[in-house]
VMD Tcl script that draws the C-alpha trace (Angstrom):
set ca {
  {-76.62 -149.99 -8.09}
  {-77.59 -150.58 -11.40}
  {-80.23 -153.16 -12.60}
  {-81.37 -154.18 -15.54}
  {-84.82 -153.07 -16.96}
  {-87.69 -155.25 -17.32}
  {-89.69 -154.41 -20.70}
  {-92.72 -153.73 -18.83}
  {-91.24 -150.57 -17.24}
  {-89.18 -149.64 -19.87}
  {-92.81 -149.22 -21.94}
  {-94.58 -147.53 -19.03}
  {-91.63 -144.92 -18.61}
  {-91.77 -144.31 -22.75}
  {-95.64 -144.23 -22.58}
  {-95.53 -141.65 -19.78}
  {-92.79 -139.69 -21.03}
  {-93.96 -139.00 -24.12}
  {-96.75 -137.18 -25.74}
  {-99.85 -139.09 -26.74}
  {-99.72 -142.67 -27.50}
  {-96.72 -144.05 -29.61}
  {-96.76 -147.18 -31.70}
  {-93.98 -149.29 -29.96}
  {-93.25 -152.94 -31.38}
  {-91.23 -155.35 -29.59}
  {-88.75 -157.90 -31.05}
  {-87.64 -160.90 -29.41}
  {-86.34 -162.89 -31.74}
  {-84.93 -162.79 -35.52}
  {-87.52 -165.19 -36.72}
  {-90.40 -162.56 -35.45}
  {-92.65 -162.61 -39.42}
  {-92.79 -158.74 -38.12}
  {-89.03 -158.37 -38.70}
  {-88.84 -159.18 -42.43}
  {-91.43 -156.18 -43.64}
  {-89.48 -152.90 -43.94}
  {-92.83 -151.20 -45.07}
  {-94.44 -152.66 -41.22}
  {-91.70 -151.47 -39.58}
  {-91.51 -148.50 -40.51}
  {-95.30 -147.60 -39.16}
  {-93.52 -147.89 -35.82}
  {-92.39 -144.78 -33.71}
  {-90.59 -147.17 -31.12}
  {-88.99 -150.61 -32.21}
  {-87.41 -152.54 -29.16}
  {-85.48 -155.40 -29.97}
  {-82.64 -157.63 -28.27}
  {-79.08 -157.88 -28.94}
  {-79.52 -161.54 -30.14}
  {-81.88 -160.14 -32.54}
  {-79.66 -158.03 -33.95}
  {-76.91 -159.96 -34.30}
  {-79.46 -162.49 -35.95}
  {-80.39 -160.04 -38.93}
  {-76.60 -160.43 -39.84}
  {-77.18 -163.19 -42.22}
  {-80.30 -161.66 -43.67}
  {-77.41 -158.50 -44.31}
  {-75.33 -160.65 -45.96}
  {-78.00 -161.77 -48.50}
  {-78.86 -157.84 -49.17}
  {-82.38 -158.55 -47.80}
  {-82.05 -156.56 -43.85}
  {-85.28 -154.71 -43.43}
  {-83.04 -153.22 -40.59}
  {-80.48 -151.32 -42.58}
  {-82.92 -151.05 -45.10}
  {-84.26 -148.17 -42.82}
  {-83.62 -144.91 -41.93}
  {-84.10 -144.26 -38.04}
  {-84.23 -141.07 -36.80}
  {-82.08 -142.28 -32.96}
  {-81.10 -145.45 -32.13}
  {-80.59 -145.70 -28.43}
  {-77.86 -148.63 -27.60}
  {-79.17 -149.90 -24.04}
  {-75.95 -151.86 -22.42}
  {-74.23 -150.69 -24.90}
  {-70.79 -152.21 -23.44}
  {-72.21 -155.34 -25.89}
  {-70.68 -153.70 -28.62}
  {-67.25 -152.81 -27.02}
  {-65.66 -155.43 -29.65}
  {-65.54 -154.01 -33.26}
  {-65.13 -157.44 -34.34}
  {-68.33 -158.95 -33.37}
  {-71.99 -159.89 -35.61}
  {-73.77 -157.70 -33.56}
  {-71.26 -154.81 -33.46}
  {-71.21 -155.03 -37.23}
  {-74.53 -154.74 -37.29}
  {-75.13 -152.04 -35.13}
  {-72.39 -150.00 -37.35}
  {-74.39 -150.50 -40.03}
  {-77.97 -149.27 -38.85}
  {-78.37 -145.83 -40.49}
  {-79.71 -142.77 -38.04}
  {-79.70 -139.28 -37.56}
  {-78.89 -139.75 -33.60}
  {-76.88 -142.05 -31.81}
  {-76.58 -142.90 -27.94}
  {-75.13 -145.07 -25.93}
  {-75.96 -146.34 -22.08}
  {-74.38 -148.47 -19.79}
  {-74.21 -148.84 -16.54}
  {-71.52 -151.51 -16.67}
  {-67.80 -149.96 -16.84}
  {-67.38 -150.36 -20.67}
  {-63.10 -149.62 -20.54}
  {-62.38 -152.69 -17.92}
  {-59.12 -153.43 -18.08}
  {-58.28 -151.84 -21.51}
  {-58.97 -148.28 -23.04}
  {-59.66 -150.96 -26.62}
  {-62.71 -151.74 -25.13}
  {-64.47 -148.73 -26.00}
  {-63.18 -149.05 -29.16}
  {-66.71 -150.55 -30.51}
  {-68.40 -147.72 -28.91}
  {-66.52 -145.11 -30.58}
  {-66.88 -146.80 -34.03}
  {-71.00 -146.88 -33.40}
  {-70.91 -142.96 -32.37}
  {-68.21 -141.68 -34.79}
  {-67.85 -143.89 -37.76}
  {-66.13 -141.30 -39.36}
  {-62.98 -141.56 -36.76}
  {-62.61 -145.48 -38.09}
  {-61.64 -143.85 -41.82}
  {-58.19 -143.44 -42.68}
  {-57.31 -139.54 -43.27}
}
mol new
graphics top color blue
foreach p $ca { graphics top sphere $p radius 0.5 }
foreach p [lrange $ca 0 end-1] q [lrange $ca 1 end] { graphics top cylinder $p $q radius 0.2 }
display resetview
């Protein structure tokens, strides 16, 4: 059976995991002043933030101001990742266009369902490169 994980045990797990103390900064919402500082965010080892949130920093894309793909991340770690199973949507979009050296997705939720398209979004977040015509 698969739950979903509360914040508060998410950070104890990460704390306990790893080595010394990381700097971990959560994000609940796209109007969080924290959000729209590249410079602050990037003093972070862990940022946690919401799909919502994502999807939110869309506009702030579109007007070439996105502290998020503004940043290099060295993994990105897609919790439920079966949110971005349609290519089509803000936050898919914006996922695609978060720029890391490591990519991962989880789910505990059957991501196909009733069609082999739904992983379509997945695939595009791991292997943008299979999304370019040859």
């Amino acid at each position: 059976m698969f739950t979903h994980v509360r914040m508060a045990h998410l950070l104890s797990f990460v704390h306990t995991v790893l080595s010394g103390t990381p700097k971990i900064l959560e994000l609940r919402s796209q109007h969080d002043p924290r959000l729209l500082n590249p410079s602050h965010l990037a003093t972070y080892d862990i940022l946690l933030l919401s799909y919502e949130t994502l999807r939110g920093d869309i506009y702030r894309d579109a007007a070439g101001d996105s502290p998020l793909t503004s940043l290099a991340f060295r993994r990105i770690i897609l919790d439920e990742s079966q949110k971005i199973k349609n290519k089509n949507t803000n936050v898919s979009e914006m996922a695609n266009k978060l720029r890391t050296h490591a990519k991962w997705c989880v789910t505990g939720t059957p991501a196909v369902g009733n069609s082999i398209e739904n992983m379509h979004g997945l695939l595009q977040f791991l292997f943008p490169e299979l999304d370019k015509p040859m």
